[in-house]
C-alpha positions in Angstrom: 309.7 76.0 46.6 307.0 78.9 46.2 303.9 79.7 48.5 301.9 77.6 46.0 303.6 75.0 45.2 303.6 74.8 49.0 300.5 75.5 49.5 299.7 72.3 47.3 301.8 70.4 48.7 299.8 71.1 52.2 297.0 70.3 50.9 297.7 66.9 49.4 299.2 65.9 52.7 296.2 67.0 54.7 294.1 64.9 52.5 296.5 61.8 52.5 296.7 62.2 56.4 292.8 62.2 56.8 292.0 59.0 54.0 295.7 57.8 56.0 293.8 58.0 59.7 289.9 57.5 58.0 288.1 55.8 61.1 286.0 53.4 58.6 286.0 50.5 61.1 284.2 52.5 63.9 280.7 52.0 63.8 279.8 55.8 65.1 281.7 57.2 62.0 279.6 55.0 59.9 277.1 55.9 61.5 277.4 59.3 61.3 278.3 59.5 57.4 274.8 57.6 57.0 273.3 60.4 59.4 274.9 62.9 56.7 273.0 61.2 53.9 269.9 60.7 55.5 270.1 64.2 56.4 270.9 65.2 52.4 268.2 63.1 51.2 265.4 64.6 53.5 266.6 68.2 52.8 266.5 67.7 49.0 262.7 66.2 49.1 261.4 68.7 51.7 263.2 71.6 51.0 265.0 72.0 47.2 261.5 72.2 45.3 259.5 74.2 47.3 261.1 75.9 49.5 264.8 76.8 47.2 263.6 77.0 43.9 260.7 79.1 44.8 263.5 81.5 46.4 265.6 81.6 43.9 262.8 83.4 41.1 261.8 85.7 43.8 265.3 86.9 44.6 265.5 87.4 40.8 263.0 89.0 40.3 262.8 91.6 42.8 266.7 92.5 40.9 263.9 92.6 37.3 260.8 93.7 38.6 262.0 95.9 41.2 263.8 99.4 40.4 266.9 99.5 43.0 265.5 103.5 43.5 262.5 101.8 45.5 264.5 99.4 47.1 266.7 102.1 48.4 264.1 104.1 49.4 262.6 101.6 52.1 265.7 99.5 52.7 268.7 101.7 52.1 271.7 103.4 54.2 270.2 106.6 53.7 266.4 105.4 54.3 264.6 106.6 57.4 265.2 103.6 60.2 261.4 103.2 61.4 260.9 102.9 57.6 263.3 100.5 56.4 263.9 98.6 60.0 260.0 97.9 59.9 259.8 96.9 56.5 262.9 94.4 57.0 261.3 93.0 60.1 257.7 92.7 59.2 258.7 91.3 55.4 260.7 88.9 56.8 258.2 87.4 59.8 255.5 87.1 56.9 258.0 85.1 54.8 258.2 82.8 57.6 260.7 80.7 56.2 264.2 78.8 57.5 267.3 79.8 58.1 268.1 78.7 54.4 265.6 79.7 52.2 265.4 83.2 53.7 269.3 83.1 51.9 268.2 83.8 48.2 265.6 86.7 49.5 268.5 88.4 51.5 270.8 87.8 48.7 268.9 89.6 46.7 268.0 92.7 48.4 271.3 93.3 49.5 273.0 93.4 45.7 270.2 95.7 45.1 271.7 98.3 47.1 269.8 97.4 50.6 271.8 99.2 53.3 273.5 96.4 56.1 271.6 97.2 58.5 268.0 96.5 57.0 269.5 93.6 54.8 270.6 91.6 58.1 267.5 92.6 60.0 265.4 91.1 57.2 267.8 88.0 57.3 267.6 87.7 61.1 263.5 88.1 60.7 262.8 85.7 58.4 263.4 82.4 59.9 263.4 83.9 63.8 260.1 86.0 63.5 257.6 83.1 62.7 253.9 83.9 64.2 253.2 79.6 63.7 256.9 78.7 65.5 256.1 81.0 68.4 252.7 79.6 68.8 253.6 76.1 69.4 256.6 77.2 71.4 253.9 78.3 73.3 252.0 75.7 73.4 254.4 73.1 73.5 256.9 74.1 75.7 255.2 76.9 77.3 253.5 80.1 77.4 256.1 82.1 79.1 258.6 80.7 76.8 256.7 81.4 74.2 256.2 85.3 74.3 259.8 85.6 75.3 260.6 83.9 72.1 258.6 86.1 70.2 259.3 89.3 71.5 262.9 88.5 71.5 262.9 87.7 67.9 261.6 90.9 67.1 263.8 93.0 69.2 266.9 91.4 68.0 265.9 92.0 64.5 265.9 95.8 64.8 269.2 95.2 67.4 271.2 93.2 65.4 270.4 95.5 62.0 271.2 98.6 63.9 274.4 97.2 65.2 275.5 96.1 61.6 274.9 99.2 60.3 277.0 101.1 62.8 279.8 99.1 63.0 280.1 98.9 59.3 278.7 102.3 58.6 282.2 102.9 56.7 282.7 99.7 55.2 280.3 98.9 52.8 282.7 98.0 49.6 279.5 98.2 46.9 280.6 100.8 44.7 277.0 100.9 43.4 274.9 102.1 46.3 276.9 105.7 45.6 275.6 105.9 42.5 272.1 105.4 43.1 269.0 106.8 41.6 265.9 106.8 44.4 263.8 108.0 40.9 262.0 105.0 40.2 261.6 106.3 36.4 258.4 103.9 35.5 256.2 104.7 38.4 253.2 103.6 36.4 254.4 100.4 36.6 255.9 99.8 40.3 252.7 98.5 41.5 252.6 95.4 39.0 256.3 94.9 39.9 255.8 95.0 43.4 252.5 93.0 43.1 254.5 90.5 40.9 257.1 90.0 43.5 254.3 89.9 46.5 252.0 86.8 44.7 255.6 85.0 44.4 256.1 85.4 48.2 252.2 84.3 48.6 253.4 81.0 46.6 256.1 80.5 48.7 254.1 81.3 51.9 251.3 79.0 50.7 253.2 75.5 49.4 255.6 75.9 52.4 252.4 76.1 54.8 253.1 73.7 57.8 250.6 71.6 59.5 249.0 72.7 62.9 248.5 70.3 65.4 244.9 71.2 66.0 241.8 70.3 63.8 240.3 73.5 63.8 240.7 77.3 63.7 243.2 79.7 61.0 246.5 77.8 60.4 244.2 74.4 59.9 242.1 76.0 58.1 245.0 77.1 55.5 246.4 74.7 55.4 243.5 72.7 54.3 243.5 74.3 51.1 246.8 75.2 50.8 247.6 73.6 47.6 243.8 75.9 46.3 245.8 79.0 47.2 248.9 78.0 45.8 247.7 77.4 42.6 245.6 80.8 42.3 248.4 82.8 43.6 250.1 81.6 40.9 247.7 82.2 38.0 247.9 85.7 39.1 251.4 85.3 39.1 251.4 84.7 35.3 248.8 87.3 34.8 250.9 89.7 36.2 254.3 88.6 34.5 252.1 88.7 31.4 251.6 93.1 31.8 255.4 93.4 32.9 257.2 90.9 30.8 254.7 91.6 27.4 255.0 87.4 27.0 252.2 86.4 25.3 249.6 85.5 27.6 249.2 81.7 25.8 252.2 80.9 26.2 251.7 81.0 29.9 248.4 79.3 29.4 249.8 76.2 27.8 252.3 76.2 31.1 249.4 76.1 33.6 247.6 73.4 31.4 250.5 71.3 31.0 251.0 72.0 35.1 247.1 71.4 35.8 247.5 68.0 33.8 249.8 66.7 36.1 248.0 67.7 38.9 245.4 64.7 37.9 247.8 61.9 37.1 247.6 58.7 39.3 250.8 58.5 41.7 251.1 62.4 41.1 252.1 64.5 44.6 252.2 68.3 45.5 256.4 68.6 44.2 256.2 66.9 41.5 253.3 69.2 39.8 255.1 71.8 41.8 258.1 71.1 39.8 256.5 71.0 36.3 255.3 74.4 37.2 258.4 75.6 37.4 260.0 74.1 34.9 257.1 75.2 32.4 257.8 78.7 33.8 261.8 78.4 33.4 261.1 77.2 29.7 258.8 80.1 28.9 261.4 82.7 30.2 264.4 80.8 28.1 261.9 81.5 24.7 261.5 85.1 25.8 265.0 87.0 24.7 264.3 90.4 27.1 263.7 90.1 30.7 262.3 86.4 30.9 265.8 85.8 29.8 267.5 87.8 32.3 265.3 86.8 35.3 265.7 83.1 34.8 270.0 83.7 34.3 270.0 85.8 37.6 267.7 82.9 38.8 270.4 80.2 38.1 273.1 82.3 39.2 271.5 82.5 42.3 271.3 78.8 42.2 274.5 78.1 41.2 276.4 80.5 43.8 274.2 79.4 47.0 273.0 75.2 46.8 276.6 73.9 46.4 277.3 75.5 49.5 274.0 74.8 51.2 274.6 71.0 50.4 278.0 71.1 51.8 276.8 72.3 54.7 273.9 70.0 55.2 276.2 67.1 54.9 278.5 68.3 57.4 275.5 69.4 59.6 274.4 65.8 59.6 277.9 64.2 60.1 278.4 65.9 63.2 275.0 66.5 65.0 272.9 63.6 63.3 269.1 63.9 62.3 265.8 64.2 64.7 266.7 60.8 67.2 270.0 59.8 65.8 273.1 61.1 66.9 276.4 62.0 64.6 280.1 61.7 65.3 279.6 63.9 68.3 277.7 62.0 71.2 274.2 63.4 71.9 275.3 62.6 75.8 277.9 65.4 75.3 275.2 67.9 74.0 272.7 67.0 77.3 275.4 67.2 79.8 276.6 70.6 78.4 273.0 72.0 78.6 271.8 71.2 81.3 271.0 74.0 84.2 270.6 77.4 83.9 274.4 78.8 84.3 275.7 81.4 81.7 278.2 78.8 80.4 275.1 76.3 79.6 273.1 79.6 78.2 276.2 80.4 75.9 276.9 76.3 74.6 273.0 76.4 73.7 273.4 79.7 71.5 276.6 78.0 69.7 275.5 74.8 69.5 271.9 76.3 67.9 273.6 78.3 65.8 275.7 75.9 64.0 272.9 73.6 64.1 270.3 73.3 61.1 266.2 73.3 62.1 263.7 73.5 59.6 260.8 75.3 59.9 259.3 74.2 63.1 261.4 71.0 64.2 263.2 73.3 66.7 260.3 72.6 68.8 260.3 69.0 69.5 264.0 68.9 69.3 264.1 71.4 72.5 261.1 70.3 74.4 263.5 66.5 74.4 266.4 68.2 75.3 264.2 69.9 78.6 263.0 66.6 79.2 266.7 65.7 80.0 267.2 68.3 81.7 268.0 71.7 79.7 267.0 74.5 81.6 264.8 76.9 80.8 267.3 79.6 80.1 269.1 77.8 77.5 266.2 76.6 75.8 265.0 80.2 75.1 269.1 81.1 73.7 268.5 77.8 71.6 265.4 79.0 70.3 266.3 82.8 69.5 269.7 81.1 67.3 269.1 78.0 66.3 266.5 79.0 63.7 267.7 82.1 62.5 271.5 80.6 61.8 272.8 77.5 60.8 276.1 76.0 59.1 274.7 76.0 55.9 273.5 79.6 56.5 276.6 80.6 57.2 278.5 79.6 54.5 276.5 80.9 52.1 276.2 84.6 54.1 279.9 84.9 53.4 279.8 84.3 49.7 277.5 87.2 50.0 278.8 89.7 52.1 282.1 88.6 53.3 284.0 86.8 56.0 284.1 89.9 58.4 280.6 91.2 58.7 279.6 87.1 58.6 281.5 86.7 61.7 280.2 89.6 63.1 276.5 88.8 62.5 277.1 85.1 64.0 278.7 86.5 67.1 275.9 89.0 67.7 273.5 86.5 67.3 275.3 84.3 69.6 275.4 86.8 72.3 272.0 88.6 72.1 270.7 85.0 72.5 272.9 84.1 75.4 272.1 87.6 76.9 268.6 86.9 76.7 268.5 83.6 78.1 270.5 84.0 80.8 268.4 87.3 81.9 265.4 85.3 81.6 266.7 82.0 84.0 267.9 85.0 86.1 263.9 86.6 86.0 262.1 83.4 86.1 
């Protein structure tokens, strides 16, 4: 018998052993697979449309629009680090997005030749560095905790990139970044691109805008007209693929009509036009046969590589941890016994346990502020905070289809203990 055929043969018996020994009489297992679906079904309504979709064109098209010689120049090995270390931080805390969506954007600038360091810092930044999230930490769970949230977010950033990059300063196996070309060639143009690629981000920034809980002030006030903003960032989004793509400028029209249309039907809501929009847009890129074309492939590809995986994870995610109030397999009596106090061992759990857990945008604020009501101490709380948002299970999985198993399991582990570092020095401060 050969290594595959026993390999198979594993396998099959793993699988027989598992349906074999299938808890389907216990009610938590039930339980928990319903938790799973639950979980599935809210991520696909709140999160696929607006959030994915939208992540998936602009990781496209900053491979189109974007020369890789400009992308070098501010994110690459070779770039100066205030330069591209404060472009990958700053980028990503405007993005503001989860640990999820950011997966597309940091997908995308690192097969573009973006140097580890950078790449990771922007994909730490992006969920971790968000200006609403550290606000209502603040105001939620406390002022204190708040600004050591945000100030941790932002060092770790630059910590973690800088750590990537120097442990696997001789282990980057892209063939292409040797061969680039920091000419961008069609300078007269790099402002559209770039432009292009920025009134995407606004549309992402703008549909995904969360509600504040007070009536008044910036973040109500955009979000009061959120769905206003969306929709004019995105007419000069098609203006602007109109100069770089030379599609005819009606055939984007009839897009937006169709799009507006839908706006106006009865029993119409914000994903479905949302959805149309995109779908219009995906059918005017097929028509085209240059770079429509390409963009919309590397757009599926993109799709097609990262939500199978993302799913998966989600699903597990659920099984095991449960939504917002209900638990999964594991009992949520284990996870408030194991964080409660200060101790480094309750600091180090909480950094795990947030790491493999999945938060949206903003629910890692309620979520914490129950578990301190049962007695989490402060110090974990601020770990759970500094890796819950920035990794996840899902997150993970996806981060090694990208850039391997080794520098994944670095970048988890550094996460993991710059979060436990930091909470433990701050129970020990405060």
């Amino acid at each position: 018998m050969g290594k595959t055929e026993l390999k198979a043969l594993t396998i099959i018996f793993g699988i027989f052993a598992a349906l074999y020994f299938l808890p389907v009489d216990s009610a938590r297992f039930t339980a928990a697979i319903f938790e799973s679906m639950k979980l599935l079904r809210w991520y696909a309504r709140e999160h696929v449309i607006l959030c994915l979709l939208t992540a998936f064109f602009i990781a496209s098209a900053i491979g189109i629009f974007l020369s890789q010689g400009s992308v070098m120049r501010y994110l690459g090995a070779g770039a100066k680090k205030v330069v591209s270390y404060g472009v990958a931080s700053i980028s990503g805390s405007v993005l503001a997005v989860c640990s999820c969506t950011v997966l597309p954007l940091f997908a995308g600038i690192y097969k573009m030749g973006a140097g580890i360091g950078p790449a990771t810092a922007f994909l730490y930044s992006g969920p971790a560095i968000n200006v609403l999230a550290i606000i209502l930490t603040a105001k939620i769970i406390g002022m204190r905790i708040g600004i050591a949230r945000g100030i941790g977010a932002v060092v770790f950033s630059v910590i973690i990139g800088l750590l990537m990059a120097f442990i696997f300063r001789n282990d980057d196996e892209r063939p292409q970044i040797k061969m680039q070309n920091v000419d961008d060639g069609e300078k007269g143009t790099l402002w559209k691109s770039a432009a292009t690629v920025g009134s995407l981000m606004l549309i992402l920034i703008f549909a995904n805008w969360g509600a504040s809980t007070e009536k008044s002030g910036f973040f109500h006030a955009v979000y009061s007209i959120k769905w206003y903003l969306t929709a004019g960032t995105a007419l000069l989004s098609l203006v602007l693929m109109h100069f770089i793509l030379r599609i005819p400028i009606w055939h984007f029209g009839i897009g937006a009509v169709i799009t507006a249309i839908t706006a106006f039907i009865p029993g119409s809501n914000p994903n479905l036009v949302f959805l149309i929009g995109l779908l219009s847009l995906s059918i005017i890129l097929f028509v085209d046969r240059d770079r429509g074309r390409e963009w919309l492939d590397s757009t599926v590809g993109y799709a097609i590589q990262i939500m199978p995986l993302l799913f998966a994870g989600v699903a597990v995610a659920g099984f095991l941890l449960g939504t917002a109030g209900n638990e999964g397999i594991i009992p949520g009596t284990w996870v408030k016994s194991a964080l409660g106090g200060n101790g480094l061992l309750q600091t180090f759990i909480a950094s795990v346990a947030g790491a493999f857990m999945y938060f949206a945008t903003l629910t890692e604020v309620p979520i914490i502020q129950g578990l301190m009501e049962n007695g989490m101490g402060e110090g974990p709380a601020l770990a759970l905070l500094l890796a819950g948002p920035a990794l996840s299970l899902p997150n993970m999985l996806v981060i090694r289809s990208v850039m391997g198993t080794k520098k994944t399991v670095v970048f988890v582990c550094l996460v993991i203990v710059l979060s436990t570092i930091a909470g433990y020095g701050y129970a020990l401060i405060f």
